[in-house]
N, C-alpha and C positions, 0 to 999 in steps of 0.2 A: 579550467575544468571546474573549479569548485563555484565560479558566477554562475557557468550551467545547472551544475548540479542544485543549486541556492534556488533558481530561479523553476527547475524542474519542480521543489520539493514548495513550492510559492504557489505554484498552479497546481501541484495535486492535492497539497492540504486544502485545497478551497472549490476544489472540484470532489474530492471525497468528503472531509470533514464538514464543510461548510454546508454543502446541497447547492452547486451551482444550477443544476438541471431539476427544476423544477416540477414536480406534474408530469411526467416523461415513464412511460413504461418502461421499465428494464426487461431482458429476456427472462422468457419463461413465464408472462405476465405479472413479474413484482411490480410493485410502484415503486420507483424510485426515489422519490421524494419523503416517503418512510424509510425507507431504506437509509436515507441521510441522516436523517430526523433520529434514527436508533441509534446509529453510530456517533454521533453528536452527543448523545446525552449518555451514551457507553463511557464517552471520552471525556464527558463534565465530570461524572461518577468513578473516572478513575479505574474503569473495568478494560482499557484499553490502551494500553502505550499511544504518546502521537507520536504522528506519520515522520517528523523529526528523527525521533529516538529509532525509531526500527530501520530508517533509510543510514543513518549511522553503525547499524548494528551489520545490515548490509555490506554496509562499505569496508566493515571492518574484516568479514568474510569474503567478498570479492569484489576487488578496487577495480574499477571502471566506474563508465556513466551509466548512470539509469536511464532506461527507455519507455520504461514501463512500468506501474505499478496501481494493481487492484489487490480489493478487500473482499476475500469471499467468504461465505456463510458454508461452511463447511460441519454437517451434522453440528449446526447450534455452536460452531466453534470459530468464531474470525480468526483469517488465516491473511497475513497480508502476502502476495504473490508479486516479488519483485524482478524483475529480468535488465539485467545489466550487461553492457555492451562493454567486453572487456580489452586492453590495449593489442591484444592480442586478435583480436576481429571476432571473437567468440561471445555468443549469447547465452549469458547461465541463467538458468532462474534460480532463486531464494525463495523458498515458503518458510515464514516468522510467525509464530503464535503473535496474535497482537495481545491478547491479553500478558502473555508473561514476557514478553522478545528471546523467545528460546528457537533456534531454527532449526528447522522441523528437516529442510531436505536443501541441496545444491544439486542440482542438477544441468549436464548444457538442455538448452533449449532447442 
């Protein structure tokens, strides 16, 4: 479990963090590629937990695998929205301030 979860937390930091998708519309007509581009230099600057630490923070609130996880702009507020697949067959999600790692709500999904 923890190769997958390694190897989850491998591809999202670098499909979030990094800006794999380039040039690519997001819903709601965002650009994408700023979208990355902000979160990146949020996280040089220190204004945002990485994706590490909050998927830890996760873990420590509810142990299963992660399935899922996006970063939403939430009233100017990144919110990371994690949903973990628990041993139990249950889908919770976790909303994590990224800037402080306070969690915000558990919920099932």
């Amino acid at each position: 479990m923890k190769s997958r979860t390694s190897a989850v937390t491998l591809l999202l930091l670098g499909a979030v963090v990094f800006g794999a998708a380039s040039g690519v519309m997001a819903e709601g007509g965002r650009d994408k590629k700023n979208e990355h581009k902000m979160v990146r230099e949020a996280l040089q600057r220190g204004e945002v937990l990485p994706l590490v630490k909050i998927l830890a923070i996760a873990g420590q609130q509810v142990p299963g695998d992660v399935i899922e996880v996006e970063l939403e702009d939430e009233n100017k507020v990144l919110i990371y929205e994690i949903k973990v697949l628990t041993d139990t067959g249950r889908v919770r999600e976790i909303k994590i301030d990224a800037r402080t790692g306070a969690v915000l709500s558990i919920e099932d999904d």
